[in-house]
C-alpha positions as CSV (number, residue, x, y, z in Angstrom):
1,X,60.4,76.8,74.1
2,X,63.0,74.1,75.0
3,X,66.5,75.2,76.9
4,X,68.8,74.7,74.1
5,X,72.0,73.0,75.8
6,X,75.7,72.2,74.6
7,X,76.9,69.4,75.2
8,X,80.8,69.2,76.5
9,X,83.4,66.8,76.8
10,X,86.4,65.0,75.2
11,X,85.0,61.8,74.9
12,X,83.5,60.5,72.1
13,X,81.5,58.4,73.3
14,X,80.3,60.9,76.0
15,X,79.2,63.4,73.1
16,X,77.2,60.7,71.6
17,X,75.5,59.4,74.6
18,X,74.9,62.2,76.3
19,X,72.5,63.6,73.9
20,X,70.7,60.8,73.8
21,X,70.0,60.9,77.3
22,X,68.5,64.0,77.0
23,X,67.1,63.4,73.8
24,X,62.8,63.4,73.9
25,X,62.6,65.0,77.0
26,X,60.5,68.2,76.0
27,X,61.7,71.1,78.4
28,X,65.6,69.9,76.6
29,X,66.8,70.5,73.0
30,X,71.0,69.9,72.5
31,X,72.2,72.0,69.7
32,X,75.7,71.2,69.4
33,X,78.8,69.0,71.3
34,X,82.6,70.3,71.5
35,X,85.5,68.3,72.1
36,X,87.2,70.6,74.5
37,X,87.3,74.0,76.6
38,X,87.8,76.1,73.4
39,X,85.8,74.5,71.2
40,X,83.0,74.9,73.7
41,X,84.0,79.0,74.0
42,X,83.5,79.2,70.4
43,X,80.3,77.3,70.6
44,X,79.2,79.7,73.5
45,X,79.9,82.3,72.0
46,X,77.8,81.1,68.7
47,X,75.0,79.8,69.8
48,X,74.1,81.3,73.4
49,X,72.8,78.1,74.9
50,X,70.8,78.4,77.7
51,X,73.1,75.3,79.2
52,X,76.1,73.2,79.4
53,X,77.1,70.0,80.3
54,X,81.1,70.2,80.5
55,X,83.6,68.1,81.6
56,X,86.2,68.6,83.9
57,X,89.2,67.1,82.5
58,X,89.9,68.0,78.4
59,X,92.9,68.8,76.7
60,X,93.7,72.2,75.9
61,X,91.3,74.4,77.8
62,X,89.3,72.2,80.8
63,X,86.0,72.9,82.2
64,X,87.4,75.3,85.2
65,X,89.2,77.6,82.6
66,X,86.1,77.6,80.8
67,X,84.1,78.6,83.8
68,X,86.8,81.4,84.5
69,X,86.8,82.9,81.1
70,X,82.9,82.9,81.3
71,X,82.9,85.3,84.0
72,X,84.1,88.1,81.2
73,X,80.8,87.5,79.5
74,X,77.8,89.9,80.3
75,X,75.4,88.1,82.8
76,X,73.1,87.3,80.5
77,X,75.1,85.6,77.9
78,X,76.2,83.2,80.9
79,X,74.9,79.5,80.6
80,X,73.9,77.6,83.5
81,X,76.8,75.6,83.7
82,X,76.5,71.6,84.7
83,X,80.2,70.0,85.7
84,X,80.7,65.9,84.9
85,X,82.8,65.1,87.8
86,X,84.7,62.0,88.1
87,X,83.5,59.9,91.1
88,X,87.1,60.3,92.6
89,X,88.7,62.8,95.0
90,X,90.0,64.4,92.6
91,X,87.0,65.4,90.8
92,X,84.9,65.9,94.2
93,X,87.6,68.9,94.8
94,X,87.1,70.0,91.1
95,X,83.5,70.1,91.3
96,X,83.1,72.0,94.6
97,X,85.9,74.9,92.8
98,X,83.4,74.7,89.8
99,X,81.0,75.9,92.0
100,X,82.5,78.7,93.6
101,X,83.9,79.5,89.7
102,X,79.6,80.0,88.7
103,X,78.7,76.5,88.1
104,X,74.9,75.9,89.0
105,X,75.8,72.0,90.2
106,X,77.4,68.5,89.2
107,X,76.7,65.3,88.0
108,X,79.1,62.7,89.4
109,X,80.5,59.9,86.7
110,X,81.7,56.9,87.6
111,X,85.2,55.7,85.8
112,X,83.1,53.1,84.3
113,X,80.0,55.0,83.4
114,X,80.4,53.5,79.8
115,X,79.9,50.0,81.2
116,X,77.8,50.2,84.6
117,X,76.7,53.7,85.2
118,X,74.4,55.0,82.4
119,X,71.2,54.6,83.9
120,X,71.9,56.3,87.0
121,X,74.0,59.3,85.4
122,X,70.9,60.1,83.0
123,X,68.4,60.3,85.7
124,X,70.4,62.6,87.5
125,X,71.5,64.8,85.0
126,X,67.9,64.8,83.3
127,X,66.2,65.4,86.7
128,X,69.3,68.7,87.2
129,X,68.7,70.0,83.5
130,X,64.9,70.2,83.7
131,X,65.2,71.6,87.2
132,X,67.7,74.3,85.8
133,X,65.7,74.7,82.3
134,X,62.8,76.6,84.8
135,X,65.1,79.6,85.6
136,X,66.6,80.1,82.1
137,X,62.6,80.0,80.7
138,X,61.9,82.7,83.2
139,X,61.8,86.4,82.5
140,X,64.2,88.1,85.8
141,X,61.2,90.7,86.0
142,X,58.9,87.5,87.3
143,X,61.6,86.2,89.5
144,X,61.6,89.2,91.4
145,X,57.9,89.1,91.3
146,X,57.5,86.2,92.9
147,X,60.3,86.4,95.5
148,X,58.7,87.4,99.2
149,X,60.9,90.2,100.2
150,X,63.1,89.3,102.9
151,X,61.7,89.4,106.7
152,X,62.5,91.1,109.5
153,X,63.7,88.0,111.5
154,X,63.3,87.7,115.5
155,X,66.1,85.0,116.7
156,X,65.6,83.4,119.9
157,X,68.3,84.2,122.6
158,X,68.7,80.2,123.1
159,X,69.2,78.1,120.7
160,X,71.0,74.3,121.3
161,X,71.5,73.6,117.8
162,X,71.4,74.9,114.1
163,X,69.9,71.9,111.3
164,X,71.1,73.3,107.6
165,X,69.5,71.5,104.9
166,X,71.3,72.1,101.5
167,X,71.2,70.3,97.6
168,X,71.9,71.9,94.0
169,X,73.9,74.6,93.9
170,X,74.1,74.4,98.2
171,X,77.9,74.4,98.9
172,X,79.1,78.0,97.6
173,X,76.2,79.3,100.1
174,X,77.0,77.2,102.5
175,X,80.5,78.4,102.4
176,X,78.7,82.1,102.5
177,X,76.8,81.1,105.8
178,X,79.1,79.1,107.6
179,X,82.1,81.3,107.0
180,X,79.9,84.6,108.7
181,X,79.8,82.2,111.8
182,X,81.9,83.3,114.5
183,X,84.4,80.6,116.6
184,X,82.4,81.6,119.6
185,X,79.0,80.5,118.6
186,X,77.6,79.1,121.3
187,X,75.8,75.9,119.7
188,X,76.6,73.6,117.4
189,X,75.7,73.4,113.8
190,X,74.7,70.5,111.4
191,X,74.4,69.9,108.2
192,X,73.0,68.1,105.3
193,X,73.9,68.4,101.9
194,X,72.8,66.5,99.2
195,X,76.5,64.6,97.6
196,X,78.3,61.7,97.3
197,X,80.7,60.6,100.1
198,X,84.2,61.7,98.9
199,X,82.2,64.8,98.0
200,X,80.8,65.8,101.6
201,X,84.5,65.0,102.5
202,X,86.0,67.5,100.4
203,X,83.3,70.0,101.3
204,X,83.9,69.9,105.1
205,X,88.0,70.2,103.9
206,X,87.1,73.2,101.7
207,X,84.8,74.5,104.8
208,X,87.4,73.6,107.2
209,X,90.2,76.2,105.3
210,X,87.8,79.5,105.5
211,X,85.3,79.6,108.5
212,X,86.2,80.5,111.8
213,X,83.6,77.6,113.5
214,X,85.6,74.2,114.0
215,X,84.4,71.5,110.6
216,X,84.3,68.1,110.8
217,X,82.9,65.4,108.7
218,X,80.4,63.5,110.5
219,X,81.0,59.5,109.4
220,X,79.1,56.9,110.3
221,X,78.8,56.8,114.2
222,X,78.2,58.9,117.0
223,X,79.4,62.0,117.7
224,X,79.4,64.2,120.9
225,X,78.0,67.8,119.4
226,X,80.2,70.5,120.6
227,X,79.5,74.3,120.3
228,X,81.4,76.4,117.8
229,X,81.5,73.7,115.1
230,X,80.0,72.8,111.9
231,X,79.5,69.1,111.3
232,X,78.9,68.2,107.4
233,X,77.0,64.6,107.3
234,X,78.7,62.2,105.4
235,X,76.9,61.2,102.0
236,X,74.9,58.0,101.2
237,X,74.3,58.4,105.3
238,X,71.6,60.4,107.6
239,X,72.5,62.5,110.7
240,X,70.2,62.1,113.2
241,X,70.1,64.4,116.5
242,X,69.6,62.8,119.5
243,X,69.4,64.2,123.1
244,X,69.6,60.6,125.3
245,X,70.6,63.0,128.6
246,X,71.8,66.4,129.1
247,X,73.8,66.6,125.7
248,X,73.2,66.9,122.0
249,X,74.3,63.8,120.4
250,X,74.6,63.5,116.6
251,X,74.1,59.5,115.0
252,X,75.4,59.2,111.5
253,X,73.8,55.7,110.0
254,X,71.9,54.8,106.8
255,X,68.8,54.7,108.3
256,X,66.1,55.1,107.4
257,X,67.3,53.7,104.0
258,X,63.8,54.7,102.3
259,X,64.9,57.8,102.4
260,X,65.1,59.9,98.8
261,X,67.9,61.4,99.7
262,X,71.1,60.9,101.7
263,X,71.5,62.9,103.8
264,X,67.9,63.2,104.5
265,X,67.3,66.9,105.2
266,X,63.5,65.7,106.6
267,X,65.1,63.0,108.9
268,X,67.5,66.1,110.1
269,X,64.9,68.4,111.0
270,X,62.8,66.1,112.6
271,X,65.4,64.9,114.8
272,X,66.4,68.2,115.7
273,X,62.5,68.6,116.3
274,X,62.7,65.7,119.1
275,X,65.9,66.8,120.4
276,X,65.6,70.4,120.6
277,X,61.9,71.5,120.0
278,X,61.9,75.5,120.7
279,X,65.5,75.6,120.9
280,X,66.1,74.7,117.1
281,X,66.8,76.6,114.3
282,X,65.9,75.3,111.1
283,X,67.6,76.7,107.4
284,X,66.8,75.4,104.0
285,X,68.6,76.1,101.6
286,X,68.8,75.8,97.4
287,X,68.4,72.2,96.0
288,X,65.1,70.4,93.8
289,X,62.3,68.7,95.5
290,X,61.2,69.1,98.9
291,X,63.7,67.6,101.1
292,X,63.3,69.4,104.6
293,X,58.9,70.0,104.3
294,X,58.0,67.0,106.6
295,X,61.0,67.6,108.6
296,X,60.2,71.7,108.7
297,X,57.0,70.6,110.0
298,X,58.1,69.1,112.6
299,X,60.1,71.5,114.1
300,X,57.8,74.3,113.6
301,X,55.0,72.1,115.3
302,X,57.9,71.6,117.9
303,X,58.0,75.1,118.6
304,X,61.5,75.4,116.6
305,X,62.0,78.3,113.5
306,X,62.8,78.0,110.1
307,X,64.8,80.6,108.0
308,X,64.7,79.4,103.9
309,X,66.8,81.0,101.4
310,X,65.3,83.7,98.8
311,X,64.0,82.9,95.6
312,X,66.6,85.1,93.6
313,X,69.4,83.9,95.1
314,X,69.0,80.5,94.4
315,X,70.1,77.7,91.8
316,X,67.0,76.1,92.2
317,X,64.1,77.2,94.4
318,X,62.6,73.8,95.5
319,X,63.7,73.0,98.4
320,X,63.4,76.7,100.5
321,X,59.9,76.9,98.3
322,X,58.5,73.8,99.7
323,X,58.7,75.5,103.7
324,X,58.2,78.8,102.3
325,X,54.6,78.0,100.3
326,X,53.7,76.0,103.8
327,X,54.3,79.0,105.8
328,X,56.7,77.6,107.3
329,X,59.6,79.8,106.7
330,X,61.5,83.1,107.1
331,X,62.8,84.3,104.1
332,X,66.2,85.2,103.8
333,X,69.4,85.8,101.7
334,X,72.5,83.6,102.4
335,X,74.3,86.8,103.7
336,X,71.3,87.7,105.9
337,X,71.4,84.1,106.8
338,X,74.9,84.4,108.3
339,X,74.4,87.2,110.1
340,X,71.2,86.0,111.4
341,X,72.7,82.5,112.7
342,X,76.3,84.7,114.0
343,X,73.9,86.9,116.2
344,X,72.7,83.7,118.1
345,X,72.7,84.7,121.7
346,X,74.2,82.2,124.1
347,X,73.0,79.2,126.6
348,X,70.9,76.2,125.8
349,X,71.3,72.7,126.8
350,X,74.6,71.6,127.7
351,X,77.0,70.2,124.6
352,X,79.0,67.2,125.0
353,X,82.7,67.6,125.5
């Protein structure tokens, strides 16, 4: 059966195009729009759709009341919640408290979507829907079937510099990992996550507030990688990991600009594969596709490891399944994660600055 979705938001014109988006794509059937927050409650409450498109900004009740009052149903009356975001700052900052409020991930809008943007917002919020339509179709008894029980995990005692690929549903588990990290960590860490620009921004300034690692957003240039901090790559761009002497180098650019995705988790880990080799640690996290399995090769051929989140834990598992299916991978949980990357013993090539 399809995942029956409501559609969300205060524009008219939204509530009409939006279903037709997702109109004729089989694994999709929309059985209702609401106008605001509380008309979507009452909805939820009716219905039980599997998911929700909502908007942010609505009159009465917005989307991240709706999200809080959600957390008083019963797991399992709980859609998988998709935010609209405005393409702005502000709605990068509302998108990234979605997440930590239970939303499974965002579609970004343009102010003139009605105009310019169509075309581009339906293919991603298609490509998100059918990717999250799996897990609700899914029984929890075969998700925890099919997810490899977590390994006993053997860390090297040097490692020069931690690669964190990361996409749909990435930054509240990022915020999990990172913020285990201790200030003393003796390497640095980078990392890609699949968002817009102002979005990666907000994400190293939400970062930035609750770890103890130093955060910095990595624009377009190079940067001297210093232990002890946490550099988030800067969307639309790659982060490429260079060692030209003695010290770890990080290049931000748009190359290659074939790439799927940007930031380029492949182009990450096989950098860090060239730079590093046995002294790279690899982790892939939630997100669709399989961002990070050419790359994960690499750095496994390299001599490097590769820890991949758990099946259960994630929004989506395409990304961690990818390295996990190629053998590739440790299997992990974003808490297990942390405390495996805090444990990092100390030495390695020397850092720049």
């Amino acid at each position: 059966m399809p995942a029956r979705v409501l559609v969300v938001d205060d524009s008219a014109f939204m509530r009409k195009v939006i279903p037709q988006m997702l109109a004729g794509v089989p694994e999709l059937e929309v059985v209702a729009t609401a106008r605001d927050g509380e008309d979507a409650l009452e909805q939820i409450r009716r219905l039980k759709p599997d998911l929700v498109t909502l908007d942010c900004e609505m009159p009465k009740v917005d989307g991240l009341e709706v999200l809080r009052r959600l957390k008083n149903l019963e797991a399992s009356q709980r859609p998988k919640v998709v935010m609209c975001s405005s393409l702005t700052r502000e709605g990068s900052e509302a998108a990234l408290t979605a997440m930590s409020l239970g939303a499974s991930g965002f579609v970004a809008k343009d102010a003139s979507v009605a105009v310019t943007g169509l075309d581009e917002l339906k293919t991603d919020l298609v490509k998100l829907l059918v990717a999250l339509s799996a897990g609700v179709r899914r029984m929890p008894s075969a998700v925890a079937a099919r997810t490899a029980a977590p390994c006993v995990v053997q860390m090297p005692s040097r490692v020069d510099v931690i690669a964190i690929g990361s996409s749909t549903g990435g930054p509240p588990v990022l915020e999990a990992v990172l913020s285990a990290l201790p200030a003393t960590l003796p390497c640095p860490v980078v990392v890609c996550q699949h968002m817009p620009p102002l979005f990666t921004k907000s994400l190293a300034d939400r970062l930035r507030a609750v770890c103890k690692v130093k955060v910095e957003h990595a624009e377009e240039g190079v940067v001297g990688l210093r232990a002890g901090t946490a550099y988030i790559v800067k969307g639309a761009l790659n982060g490429h990991i260079e060692k030209p002497g003695s010290s770890l180098l990080l290049r931000v650019k748009p190359e290659p600009r074939e790439a799927i995705y940007k930031p380029s988790v492949d182009v990450l880990l096989e950098t860090a594969a060239s730079a590093a080799g046995k002294h790279a640690v690899g982790v892939v996290l939630t997100g669709m596709g399989e961002d990070g399995l050419i790359g994960g090769r690499s750095l496994v051929s390299a001599g490097g490891m590769i820890l991949a989140q758990d099946e259960e834990s994630c929004v989506v598992w395409g990304m961690p399944r990818a390295v996990t299916a190629a053998g590739l991978a440790s299997v992990a949980r974003p808490p297990e994660i942390g405390r495996h990357l805090a444990g990092i013993g100390r030495g390695g090539a020397r850092l720049a600055g």
